[in-house]
N, C-alpha and C positions, 0 to 999 in steps of 0.2 A: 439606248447607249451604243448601238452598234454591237459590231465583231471585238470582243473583248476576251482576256482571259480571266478567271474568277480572282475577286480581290475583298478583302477583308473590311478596309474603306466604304464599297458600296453597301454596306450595312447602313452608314451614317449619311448616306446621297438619296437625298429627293428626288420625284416620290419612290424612287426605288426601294427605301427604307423601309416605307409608311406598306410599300406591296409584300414587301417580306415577313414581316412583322400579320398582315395579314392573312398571308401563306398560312405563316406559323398557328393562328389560330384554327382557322379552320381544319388543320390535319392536327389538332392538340393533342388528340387519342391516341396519336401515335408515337407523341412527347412525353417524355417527365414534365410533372408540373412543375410551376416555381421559377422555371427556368424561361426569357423571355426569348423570343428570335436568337436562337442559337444558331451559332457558325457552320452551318449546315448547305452543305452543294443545292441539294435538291430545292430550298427552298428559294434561293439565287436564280435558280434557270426556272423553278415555277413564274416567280416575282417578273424577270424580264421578258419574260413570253407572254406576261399579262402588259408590261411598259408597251411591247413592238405593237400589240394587236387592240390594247382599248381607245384609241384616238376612233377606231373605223366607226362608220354611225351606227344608229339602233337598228335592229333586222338585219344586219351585216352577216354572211354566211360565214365561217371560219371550220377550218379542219385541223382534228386533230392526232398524229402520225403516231402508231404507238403511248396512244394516250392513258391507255393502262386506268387507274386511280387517279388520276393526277389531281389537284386541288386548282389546276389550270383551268378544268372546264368548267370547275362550279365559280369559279371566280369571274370567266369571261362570261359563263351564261346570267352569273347578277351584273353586270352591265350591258343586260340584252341582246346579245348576239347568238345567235343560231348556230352551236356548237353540233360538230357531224364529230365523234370521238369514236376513232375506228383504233383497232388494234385485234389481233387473233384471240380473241375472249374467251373463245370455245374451246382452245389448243387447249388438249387432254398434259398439259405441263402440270409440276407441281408448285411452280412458283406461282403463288397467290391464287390457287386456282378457283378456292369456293366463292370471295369475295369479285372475282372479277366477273365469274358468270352473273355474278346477284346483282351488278352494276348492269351487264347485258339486259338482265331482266328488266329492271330497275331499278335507275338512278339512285331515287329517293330509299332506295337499303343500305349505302354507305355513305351516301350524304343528304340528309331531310335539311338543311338549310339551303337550298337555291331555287332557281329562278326556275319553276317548271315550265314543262313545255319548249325549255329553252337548249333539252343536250340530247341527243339522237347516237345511241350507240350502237357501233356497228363492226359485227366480224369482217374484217379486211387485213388484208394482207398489204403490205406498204410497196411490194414490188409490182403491183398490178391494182392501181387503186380503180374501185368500179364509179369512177364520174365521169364526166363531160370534159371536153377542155376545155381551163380557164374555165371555170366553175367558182371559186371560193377565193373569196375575198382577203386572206388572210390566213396563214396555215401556223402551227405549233408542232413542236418535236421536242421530251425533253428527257435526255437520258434513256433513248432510246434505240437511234442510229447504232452506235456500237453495238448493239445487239442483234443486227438486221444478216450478220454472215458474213460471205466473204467479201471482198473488193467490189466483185463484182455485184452480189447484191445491193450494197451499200451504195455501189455508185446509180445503181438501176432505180431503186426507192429513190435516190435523190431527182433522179431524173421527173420520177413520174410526181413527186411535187409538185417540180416548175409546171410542167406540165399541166395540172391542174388548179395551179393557181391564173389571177387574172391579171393583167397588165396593168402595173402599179401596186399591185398585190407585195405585201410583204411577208419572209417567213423567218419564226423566229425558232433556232433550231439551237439544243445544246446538246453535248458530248463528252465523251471521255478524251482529254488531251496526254500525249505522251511526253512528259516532262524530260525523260532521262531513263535509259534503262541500256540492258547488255547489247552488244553489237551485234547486229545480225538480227535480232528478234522482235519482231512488232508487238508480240503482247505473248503472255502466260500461259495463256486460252483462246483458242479459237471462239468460243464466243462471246469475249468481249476487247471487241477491236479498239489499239490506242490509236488516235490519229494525231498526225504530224502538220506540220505548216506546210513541208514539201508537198505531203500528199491532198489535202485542201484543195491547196493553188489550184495541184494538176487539174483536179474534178473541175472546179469551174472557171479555169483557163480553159475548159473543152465545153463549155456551156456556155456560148456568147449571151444567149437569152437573158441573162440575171447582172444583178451588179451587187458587188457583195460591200455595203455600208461598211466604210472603217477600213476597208481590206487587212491583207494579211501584216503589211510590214509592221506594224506597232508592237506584232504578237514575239513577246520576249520571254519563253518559259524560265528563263536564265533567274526572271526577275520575282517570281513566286516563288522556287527553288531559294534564293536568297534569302524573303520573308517570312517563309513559313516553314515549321518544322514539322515532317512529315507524320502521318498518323499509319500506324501499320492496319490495312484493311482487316486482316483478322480479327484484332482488337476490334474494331470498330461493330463489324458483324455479331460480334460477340455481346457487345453493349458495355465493353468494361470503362470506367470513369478514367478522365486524364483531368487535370486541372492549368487553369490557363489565366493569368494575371489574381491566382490569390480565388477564382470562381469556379466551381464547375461547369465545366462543358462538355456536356455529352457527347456532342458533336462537332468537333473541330476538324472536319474531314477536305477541308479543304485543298490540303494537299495532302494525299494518300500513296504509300509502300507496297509493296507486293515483288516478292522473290529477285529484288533485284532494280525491280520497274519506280519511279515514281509517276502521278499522274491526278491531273485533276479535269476540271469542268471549264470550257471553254463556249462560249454563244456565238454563235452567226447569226448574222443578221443580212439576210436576201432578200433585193427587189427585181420585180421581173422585168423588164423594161423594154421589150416586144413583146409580140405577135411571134410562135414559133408553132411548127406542126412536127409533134414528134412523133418518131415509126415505135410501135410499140413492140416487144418481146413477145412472143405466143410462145418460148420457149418457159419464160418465168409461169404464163400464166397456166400450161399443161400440168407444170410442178405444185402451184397454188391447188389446182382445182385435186389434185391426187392427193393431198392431204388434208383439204377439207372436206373430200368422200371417206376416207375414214376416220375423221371425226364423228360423219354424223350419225353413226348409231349409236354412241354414249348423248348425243347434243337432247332429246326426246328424257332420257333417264333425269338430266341434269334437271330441263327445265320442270319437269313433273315433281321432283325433291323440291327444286325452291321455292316454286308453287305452291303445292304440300304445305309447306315452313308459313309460307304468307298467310294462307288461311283460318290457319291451327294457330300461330302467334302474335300475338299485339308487334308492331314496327318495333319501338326502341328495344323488345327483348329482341327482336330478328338481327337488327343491326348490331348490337353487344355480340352475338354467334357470329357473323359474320366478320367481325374484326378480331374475336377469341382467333376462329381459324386464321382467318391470316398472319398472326401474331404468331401461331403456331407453326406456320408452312414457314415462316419468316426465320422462326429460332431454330427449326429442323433443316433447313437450305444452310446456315451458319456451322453448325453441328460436320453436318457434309463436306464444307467445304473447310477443314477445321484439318477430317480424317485424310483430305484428297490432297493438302496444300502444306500443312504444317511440316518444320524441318523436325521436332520435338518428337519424339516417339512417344513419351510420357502422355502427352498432348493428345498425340494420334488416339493413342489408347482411351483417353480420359474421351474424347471426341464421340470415338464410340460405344464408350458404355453408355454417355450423357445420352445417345441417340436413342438407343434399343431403348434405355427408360421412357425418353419422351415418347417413341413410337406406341408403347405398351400403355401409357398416361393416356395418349390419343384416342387408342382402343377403347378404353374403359370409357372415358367422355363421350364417344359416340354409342357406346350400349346403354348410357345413362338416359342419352338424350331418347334414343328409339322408346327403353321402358315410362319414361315420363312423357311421352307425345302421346 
């Protein structure tokens, strides 16, 4: 589909549809049931990052930037391609942190339905990707750029894509768009950057190497702003219901609030269309390598726990624990950002007592699990 902004229609657009709707299942665990392809960002930028990249053939290398969880790589690796799914796995964070090592380990502990042999994951860091140039046939980003830093990172990771992508190679990359928000201020949070149509352009107006499908001019935030009525992110984090033509929709986040900001999910769609030799940063990569040296005396602790788990446990109870916690890290990040973000002092308050319980709920589930191993 090209460089688009999220729209509510591509629900009903082949096979875009038939990919969302597929999305939807494979990540069900982390739906309400009952409810079919809900109106959900994430599942739009899974769905079209599978549309840019399943035409390539069988054996086809592809990478994927910040790949996290995504339902992108079990989806490309059952149409056979050779998914490299890099993203900081090991980063001692707490977002999502036990389910994402167990994906490092393996795959097959957060997803037993794909194509083995076919997803290769890998601690990397997006400002300093360790390939060859022009390497990979085809690259994915999805809801993850915004999360890469400042400017300059962000512009750096993009860099070292093209860069390793191959001539002809397409990439299909989504992000947070800045709809509308207070003057002067790019986002909320430093880290998570909204981006602009101005600011797009700039990047790959300075990157003659690529050609951005669709380009920019089409892109009219005026016109989602118009069609949709915004979802306040906190609600959303939260999981509280809104209803939408007479149905429940969990997820109607397509156009999302925050303190002022509106913003949603916009895709690009990049082909490379030379030959380029780019000079790399040894400045990013001095700063990569200094924080994945202190990672690695927890990275030995991590892999021996999950280890451990695999042995002692049949799969589908490991994989239930490992979605428990993320589920967990998932309502505790909401919780957080509830006490950090809310105007509501009420709120604030309730925020944190909700958390200290859940933390103390946590406690106990992990002394359960030790006396029952």
């Amino acid at each position: 589909m090209g460089t688009k902004l999220i729209d509510r229609e591509d629900w009903n657009v082949e096979p875009l549809g038939s990919l969302i709707r597929e999305a939807y299942h494979l990540s069900v665990l982390r739906h309400p049931t009952g409810i079919v392809a809900p109106y959900d960002s994430k599942l739009w930028e899974n769905a079209l990052a599978v549309e840019s990249l399943s035409k390539l053939s069988p054996e086809s290398n592809v990478l994927g930037v910040g790949a996290g969880l995504e339902v992108t790589s079990f989806m490309l690796a059952n149409r056979g391609l050779n998914v490299f799914a890099s993203d900081i796995y090991l980063a001692a964070d707490q977002w999502d942190e036990p389910a994402l090592k167990a994906f490092a380990l393996n795959p097959e502990l957060v997803f037993p339905n794909y194509s083995r042999e076919r997803i290769f994951p890998m601690h990397v860091d997006a400002r300093f990707l360790p390939f060859p140039d022009e390497y990979f046939d085809g690259v994915y980003s999805s809801g993850s750029l915004e999360h890469f830093g400042s400017e300059e990172d962000i512009v750096q990771s993009i860099k070292e894509i093209i860069r390793v992508m191959k001539v002809g190679a397409r990439a299909s990359i989504s992000t947070e768009f800045r709809v509308s928000g207070p003057q002067g201020q790019i986002t909320w949070d430093p880290s998570v950057y909204l981006f602009t149509k101005e600011f797009l352009s700039t990047i790959f107006l300075d990157i003659p190497d690529v050609s951005v499908i669709g380009g920019f001019d089409q892109i009219d935030p005026s016109l989602v702003d118009s069609k949709e009525k915004p979802t306040d992110l906190l609600t959303f984090l939260t999981g509280e219901k809104s209803y939408l033509n007479g149905e429940i929709d969990i997820y109607p986040n397509l156009l999302m609030s925050h303190l002022g900001f509106k913003f949603c999910s916009i895709h690009l769609e990049i082909e490379k269309i030379k030959h380029s030799k780019v000079a790399r940063s040894e400045k990013f990569h001095s700063k990569i390598n200094s924080a994945d040296a202190e990672r690695f005396n927890s990275l030995n602790k991590s892999r021996v726990s999950i280890e451990k788990n695999s042995q002692s446990t049949d799969l589908p109870n490991l994989r239930l624990r490992t979605r428990l916690k993320n589920d967990y890290l998932d309502t505790l990040n909401a919780f957080d950002h509830y006490k950090k973000y809310s105007r509501n002092p009420l709120k604030r308050f309730m925020a944190l007592v909700c958390s200290i319980g859940l933390k103390l709920v946590g406690k106990l589930a992990r002394l359960a699990i030790r006396v029952n191993s």
